[in-house]
N, C-alpha and C positions, 0 to 999 in steps of 0.2 A: 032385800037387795044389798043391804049394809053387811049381809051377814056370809053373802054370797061373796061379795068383794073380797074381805075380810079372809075367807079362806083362799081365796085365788088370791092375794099377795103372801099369806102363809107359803101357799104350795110354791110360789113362786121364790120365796125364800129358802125355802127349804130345798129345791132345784139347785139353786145357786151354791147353796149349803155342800151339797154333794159332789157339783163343780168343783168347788174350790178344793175340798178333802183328795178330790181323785186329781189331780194336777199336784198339788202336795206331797202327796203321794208317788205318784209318776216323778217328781222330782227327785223325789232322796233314792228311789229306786234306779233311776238312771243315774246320780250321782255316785253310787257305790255299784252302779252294774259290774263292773270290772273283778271284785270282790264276790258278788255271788254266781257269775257264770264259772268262778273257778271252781268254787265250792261246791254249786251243781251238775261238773263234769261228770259223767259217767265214762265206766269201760262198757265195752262191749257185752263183755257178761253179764254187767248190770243190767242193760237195757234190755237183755232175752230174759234175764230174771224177773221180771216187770209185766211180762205177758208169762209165766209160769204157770198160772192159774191157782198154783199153792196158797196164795193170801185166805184167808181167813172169812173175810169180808166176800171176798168173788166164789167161792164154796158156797156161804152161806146165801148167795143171793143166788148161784143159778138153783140151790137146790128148789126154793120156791117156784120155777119153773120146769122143774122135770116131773114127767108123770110116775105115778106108783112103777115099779120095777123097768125103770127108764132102761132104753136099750139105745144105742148109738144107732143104729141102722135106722132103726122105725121112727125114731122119736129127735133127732135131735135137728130137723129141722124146722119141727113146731117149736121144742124149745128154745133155738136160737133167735127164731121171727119173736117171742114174745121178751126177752133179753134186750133185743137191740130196739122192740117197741119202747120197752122201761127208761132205758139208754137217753131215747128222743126223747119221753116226757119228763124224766125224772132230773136231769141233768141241762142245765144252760151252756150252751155256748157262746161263748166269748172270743171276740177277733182281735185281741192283743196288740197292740202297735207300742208297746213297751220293748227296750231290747236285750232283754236278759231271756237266755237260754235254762231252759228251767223242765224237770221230769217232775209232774206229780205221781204220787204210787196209786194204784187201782183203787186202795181205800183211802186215799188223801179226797180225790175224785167226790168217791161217793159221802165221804163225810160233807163236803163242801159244797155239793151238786153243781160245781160250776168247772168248768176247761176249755182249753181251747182243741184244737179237731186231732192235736198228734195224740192226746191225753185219753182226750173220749175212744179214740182209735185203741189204743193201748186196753183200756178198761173193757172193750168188746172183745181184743183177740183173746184177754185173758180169760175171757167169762165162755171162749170157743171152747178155748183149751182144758176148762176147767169140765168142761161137757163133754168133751172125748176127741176133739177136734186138732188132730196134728198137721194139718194143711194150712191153716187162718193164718194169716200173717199181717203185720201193718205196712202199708204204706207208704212211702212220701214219697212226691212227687210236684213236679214242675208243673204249672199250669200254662195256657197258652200269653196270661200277660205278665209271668216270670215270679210270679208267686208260687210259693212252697205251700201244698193242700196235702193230710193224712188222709186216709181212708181205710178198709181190712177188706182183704182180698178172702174166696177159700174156693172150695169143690163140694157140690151135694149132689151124691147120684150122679156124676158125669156131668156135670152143670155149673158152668163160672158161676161166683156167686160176687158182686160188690157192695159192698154195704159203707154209708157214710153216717154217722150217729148224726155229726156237725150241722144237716139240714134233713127236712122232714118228707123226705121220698116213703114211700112202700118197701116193704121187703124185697117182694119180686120185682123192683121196678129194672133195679141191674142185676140177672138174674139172665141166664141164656146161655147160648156161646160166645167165648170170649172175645175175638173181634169185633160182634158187633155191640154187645155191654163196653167195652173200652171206647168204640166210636162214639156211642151214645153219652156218654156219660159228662157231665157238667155241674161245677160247683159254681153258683154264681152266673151261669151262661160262658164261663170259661172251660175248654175242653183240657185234656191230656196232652201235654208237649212228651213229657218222656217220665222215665220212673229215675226216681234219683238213687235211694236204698227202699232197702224190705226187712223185714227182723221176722223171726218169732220166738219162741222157747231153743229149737235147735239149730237156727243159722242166723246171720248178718248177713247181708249182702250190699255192696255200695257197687253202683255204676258207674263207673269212670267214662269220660265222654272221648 
């Protein structure tokens, strides 16, 4: 019992321990946010350079999911289900309430297993694109209680295809035609208000209201 206790005030300091570092933290960060949101502005070419699929890291990982003499046609809708399976397991999401504006690179991502849903978003369109995929695109969008959610849109076979890394759906779960995957579709039990921008390798796009 002694020894029980013993660890449950351990762990319970240790809890605390973590508190305190991640508030500390949080602090000096929002303290000089002003400083790094400059620093992490991107241009536009940036941010389509970023789903390229050229990285190094994003090559070498879809190549472990493409079958021997992979063809786009046949194959790369098994290899992108098993991609964005890796995606949900391998990688954490994190809901950020810090307020620094910040782009990780597709192998910042994977070195660190952790992002938030624009980041994870990014690291799947670029693993599309690295697969043959010039349709995939990220993203953001308005939700209906005025939160900003990513996600990666594309087309397989004539087939809307949505996919969120951020929470742990099925491949096919948004998968159909596209009215009714856009109706259906909820982060949190929060649906789709509107799209705000989209990116990929060859365009930007922003909505203006």
């Amino acid at each position: 019992m002694l020894l029980i206790i013993s660890n449950q005030v351990m762990y319970m300091e240790s809890t605390q321990s973590y508190k305190d570092e991640y508030e500390l933290a949080k602090y000096l960060l929002e303290k000089y946010a002003d400083i790094i949101n400059e620093r992490e502005t991107r241009t536009i070419g940036e941010i389509k350079e970023l789903v390229s699929g050229k990285e190094l890291s994003v090559q070498a990982l879809v190549e472990e999911f493409k079958k021997e003499n992979y063809d786009f046609g046949e194959n790369y809708q098994e290899a992108l289900k098993l991609v964005f399976d890796f995606i949900k397991k391998e990688i954490t999401y994190v809901d950020s309430d810090i307020n620094i504006n910040y782009w990780l690179t597709p192998k910042e991502v994977l070195e660190s297993k952790i992002a938030d849903d624009e980041d994870m978003s990014v690291l799947l369109c670029s693993c599309a694109k690295a697969l043959g995929d010039e349709k995939a695109e990220v993203i953001i969008a308005e939700l209906d209680n005025l939160k900003t959610h990513a996600f990666v849109i594309t087309e397989i076979k004539g087939k809307f295809l949505l996919l969120d890394p951020a929470q742990k759906h099925s491949f096919e779960e948004y998968f159909g035609e596209k009215p009714q995957v856009l109706k259906n579709y909820n982060f949190q039990k929060q649906q789709i208000k509107r799209f705000l921008y989209r990116f990929n390798y060859n365009k930007y796009e922003q909505f203006l209201e």
